[in-house]
C-alpha positions in Angstrom: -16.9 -45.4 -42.7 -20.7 -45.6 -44.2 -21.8 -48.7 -46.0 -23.4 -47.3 -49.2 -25.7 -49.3 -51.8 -24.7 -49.7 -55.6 -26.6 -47.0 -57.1 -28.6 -48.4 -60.4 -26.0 -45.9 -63.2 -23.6 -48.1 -61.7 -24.4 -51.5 -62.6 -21.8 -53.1 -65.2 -22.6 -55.0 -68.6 -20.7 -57.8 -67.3 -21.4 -61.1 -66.0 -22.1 -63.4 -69.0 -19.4 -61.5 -71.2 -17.1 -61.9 -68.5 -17.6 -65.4 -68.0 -17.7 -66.2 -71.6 -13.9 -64.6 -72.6 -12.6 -66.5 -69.5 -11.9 -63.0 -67.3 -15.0 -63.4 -64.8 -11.7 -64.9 -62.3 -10.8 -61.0 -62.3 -14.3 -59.8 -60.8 -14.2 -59.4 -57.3 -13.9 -62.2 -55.0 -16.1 -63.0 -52.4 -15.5 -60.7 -48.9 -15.1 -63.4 -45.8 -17.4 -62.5 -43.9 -20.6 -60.6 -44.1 -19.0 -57.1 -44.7 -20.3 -53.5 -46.3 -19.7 -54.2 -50.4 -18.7 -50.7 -50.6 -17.6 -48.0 -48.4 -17.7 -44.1 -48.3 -15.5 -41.9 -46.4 -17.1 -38.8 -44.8 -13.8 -37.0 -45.0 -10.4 -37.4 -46.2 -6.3 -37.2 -45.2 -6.5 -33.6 -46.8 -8.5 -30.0 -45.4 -11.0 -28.3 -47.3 -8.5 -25.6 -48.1 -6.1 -28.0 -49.7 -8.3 -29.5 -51.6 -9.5 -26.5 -53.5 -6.1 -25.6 -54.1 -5.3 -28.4 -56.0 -8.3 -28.0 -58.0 -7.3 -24.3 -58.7 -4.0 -25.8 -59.7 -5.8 -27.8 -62.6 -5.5 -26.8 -66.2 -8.6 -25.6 -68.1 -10.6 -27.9 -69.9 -9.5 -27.7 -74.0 -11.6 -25.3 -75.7 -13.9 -26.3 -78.2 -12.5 -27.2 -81.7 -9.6 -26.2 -80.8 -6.4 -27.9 -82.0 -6.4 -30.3 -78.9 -10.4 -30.8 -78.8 -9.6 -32.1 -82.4 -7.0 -34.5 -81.7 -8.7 -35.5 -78.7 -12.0 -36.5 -80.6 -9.4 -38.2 -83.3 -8.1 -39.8 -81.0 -11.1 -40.9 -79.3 -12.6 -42.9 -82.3 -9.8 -45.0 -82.6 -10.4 -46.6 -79.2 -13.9 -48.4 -80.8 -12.2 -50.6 -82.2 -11.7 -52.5 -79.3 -15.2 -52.3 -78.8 -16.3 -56.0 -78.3 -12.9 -57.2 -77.8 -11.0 -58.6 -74.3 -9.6 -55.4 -73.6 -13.4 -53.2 -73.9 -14.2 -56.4 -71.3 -11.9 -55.8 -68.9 -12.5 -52.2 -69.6 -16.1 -52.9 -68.0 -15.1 -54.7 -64.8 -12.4 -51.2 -64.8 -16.0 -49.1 -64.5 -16.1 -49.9 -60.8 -14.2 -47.7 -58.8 -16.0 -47.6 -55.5 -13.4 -48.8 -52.8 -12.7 -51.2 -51.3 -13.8 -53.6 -54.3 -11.9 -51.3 -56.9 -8.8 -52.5 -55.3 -9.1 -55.7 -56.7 -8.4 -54.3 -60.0 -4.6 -54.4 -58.7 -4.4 -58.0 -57.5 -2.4 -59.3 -60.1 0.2 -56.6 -59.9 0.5 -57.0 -55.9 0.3 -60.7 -56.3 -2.4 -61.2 -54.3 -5.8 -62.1 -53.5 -7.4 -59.1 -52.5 -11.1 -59.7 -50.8 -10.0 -63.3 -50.2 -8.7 -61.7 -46.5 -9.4 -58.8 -44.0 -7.8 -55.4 -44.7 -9.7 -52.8 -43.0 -7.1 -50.4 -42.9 -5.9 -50.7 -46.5 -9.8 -49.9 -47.2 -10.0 -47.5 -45.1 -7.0 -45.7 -47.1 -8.9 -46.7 -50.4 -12.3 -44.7 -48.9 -10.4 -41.8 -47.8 -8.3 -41.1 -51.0 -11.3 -41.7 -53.0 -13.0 -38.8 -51.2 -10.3 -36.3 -51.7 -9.7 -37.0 -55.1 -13.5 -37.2 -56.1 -13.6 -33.4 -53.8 -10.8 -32.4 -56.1 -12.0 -33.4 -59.6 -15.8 -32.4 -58.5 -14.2 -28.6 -58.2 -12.4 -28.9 -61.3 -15.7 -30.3 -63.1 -18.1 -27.4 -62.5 -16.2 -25.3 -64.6 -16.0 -27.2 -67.1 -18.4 -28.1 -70.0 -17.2 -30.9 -72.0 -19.1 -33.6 -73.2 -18.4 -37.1 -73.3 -17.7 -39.4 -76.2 -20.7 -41.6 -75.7 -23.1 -37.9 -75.3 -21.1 -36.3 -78.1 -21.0 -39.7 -81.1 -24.5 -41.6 -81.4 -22.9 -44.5 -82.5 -20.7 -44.9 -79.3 -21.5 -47.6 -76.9 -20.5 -46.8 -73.5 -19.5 -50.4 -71.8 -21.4 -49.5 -68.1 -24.8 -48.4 -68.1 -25.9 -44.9 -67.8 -28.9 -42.5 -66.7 -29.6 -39.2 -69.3 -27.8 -37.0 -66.5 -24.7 -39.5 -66.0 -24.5 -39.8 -70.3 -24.4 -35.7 -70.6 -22.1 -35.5 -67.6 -19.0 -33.5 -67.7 -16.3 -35.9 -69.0 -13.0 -33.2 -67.9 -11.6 -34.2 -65.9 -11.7 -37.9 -65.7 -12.7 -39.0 -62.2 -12.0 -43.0 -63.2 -8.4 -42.2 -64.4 -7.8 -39.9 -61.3 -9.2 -42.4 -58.7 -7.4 -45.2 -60.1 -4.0 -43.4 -60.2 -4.9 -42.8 -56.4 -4.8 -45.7 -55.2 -1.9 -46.6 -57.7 0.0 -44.2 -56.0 -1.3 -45.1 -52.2 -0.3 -49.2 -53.3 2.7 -47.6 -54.9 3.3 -46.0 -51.5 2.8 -49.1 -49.1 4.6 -51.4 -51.4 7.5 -49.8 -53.3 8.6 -52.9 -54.5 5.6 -53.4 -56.5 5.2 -49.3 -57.3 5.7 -49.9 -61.2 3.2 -53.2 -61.2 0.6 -50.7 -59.5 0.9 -47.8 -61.0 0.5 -49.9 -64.9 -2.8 -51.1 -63.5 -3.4 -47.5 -62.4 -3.0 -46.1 -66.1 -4.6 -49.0 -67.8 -7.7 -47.9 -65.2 -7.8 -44.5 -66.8 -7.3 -46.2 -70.9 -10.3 -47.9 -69.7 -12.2 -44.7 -69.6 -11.0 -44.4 -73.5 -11.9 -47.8 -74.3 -15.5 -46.9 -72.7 -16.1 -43.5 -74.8 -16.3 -42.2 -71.2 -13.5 -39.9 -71.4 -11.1 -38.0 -74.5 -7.3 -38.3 -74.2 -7.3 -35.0 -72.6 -9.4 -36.0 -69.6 -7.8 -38.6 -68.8 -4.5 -36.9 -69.1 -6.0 -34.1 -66.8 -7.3 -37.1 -64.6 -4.1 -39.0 -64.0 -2.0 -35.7 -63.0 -5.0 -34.8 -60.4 -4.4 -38.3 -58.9 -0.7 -37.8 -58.7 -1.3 -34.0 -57.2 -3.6 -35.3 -54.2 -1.6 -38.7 -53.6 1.7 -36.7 -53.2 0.3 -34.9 -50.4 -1.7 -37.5 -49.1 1.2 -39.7 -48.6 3.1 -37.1 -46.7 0.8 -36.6 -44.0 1.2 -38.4 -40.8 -2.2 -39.9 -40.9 -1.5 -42.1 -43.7 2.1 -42.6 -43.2 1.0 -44.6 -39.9 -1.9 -46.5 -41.9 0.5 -47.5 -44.1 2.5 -49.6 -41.9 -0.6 -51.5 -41.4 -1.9 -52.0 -44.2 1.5 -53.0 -45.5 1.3 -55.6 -42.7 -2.4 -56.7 -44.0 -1.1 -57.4 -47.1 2.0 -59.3 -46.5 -0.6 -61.3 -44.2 -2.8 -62.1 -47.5 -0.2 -62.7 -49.4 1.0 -65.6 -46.7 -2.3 -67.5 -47.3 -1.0 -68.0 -51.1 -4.4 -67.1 -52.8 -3.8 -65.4 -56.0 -5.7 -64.3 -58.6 -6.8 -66.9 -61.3 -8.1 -64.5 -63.8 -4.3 -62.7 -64.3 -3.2 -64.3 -67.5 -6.7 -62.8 -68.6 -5.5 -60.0 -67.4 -2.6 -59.9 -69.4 -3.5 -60.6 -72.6 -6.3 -58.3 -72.5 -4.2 -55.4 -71.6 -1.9 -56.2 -74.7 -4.6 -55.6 -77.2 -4.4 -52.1 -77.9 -6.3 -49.9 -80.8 -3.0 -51.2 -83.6 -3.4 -54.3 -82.9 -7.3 -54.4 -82.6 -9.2 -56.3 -85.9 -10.5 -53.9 -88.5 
């Protein structure tokens, strides 16, 4: 594992806003001891061959004004009206999906404290799927050539900040909404008890890519089934099968110290505002 710096397109609108609507309790906590803040994988649970397979395996982008492009950019509008709101805010601290931080993003729904203990190998897992599933979607993305909804509509605010290249990036398929299914799914995986709690949060990751103008309905869509795709395999190799005992065993061992997230009544009530029930 390589310890790898926040790059600047990265950096989130967050802190006072987040402190302000009471869900700063759902950025992540402070690591233990002096640890990398994120990690990156130099190769995943699935070969090279694999991996392109599943990308061949991914439908084509919708063309432009078509039927779907239409209802996707109808569709798309209706998410700014949750600009501003609880749900665009939580929507923001959602724009991190570097692991092992992004994990944190499921602490309420495992009913713990995630960063508040050591769990190197459920980090490990996070690194690894996030390389094959970023491999996947990367493939998937160079043939396609659909913009975003914050390159696409001037008057969209996108709720992370962005460079020119990152703004007229290719928004099919969604990389947010399949990297937060991943690790829905690997969660799901290690604790099946909790697999409906996890895989909410792992959705509600990719409607954050709506409420962001990031992404169209279609992406996301796309995003969520390449998720699925890699985890299915992933989860039936040996390799993770054995890291899943332990970091099943790392997080019964977190949950033990009773720590729990404060911010998860935030949590909740921002993830029941939705574009009906958003103010005009």
């Amino acid at each position: 594992m390589r310890p790898v710096a926040a790059p600047r397109a990265a950096t989130l609108l967050t802190p006072l806003a987040l402190i302000m609507s009471g869900l700063a309790a759902c950025a992540p906590a402070e690591r233990p001891s002096a640890q990398p803040i994120f990690i990156a994988a130099d190769s995943g649970y699935l070969q090279p061959g694999a991996l392109a397979r599943l990308a061949q395996a991914a439908p084509s982008a919708p063309v432009a004004d078509s039927p779907q492009d239409r209802a996707d950019k109808a569709g798309s509008a209706g998410f700014a009206a949750l600009e501003d709101t609880d749900r665009w805010l939580l929507a923001t601290t959602h724009a991190e999906l570097r692991p092992p931080l992004a994990l944190q993003h499921f602490d309420c729904a495992l009913g713990v404290r995630l960063g508040s203990a050591e769990t190197p190998a459920l980090d490990r897992m996070a690194a690894k799927a996030f390389h094959d599933v970023q491999a996947v979607v990367a493939q998937v993305a160079a043939s396609a050539a659909r913009g975003r909804p914050v390159a696409d509509e001037a008057a969209r605010r996108a709720c992370q900040t962005l460079t020119p290249a990152a703004r007229r990036s290719a928004s099919y398929p969604s990389a947010g909404a399949a990297t937060g299914t991943a690790y829905a799914e690997a969660l799901a995986a290690v604790e099946p008890e909790r697999a409906a709690e996890t895989r909410r949060i792992g959705h509600e990751i990719g409607v954050s890519r709506l409420v962001c103008a990031m992404n169209y309905p279609s992406d996301v869509a796309a995003g969520e089934a390449i998720g699925r795709a890699v985890m299915a395999e992933i989860v039936a190799t040996p390799e993770f099968q054995s890291e899943a005992e332990t970091a099943r065993r790392e997080l019964t061992a977190a949950r033990a110290t009773g720590r729990t997230n404060p911010g998860c009544a935030a949590e909740r009530a921002a993830l029941a505002q939705t574009v009906s029930t958003a103010r005009p």
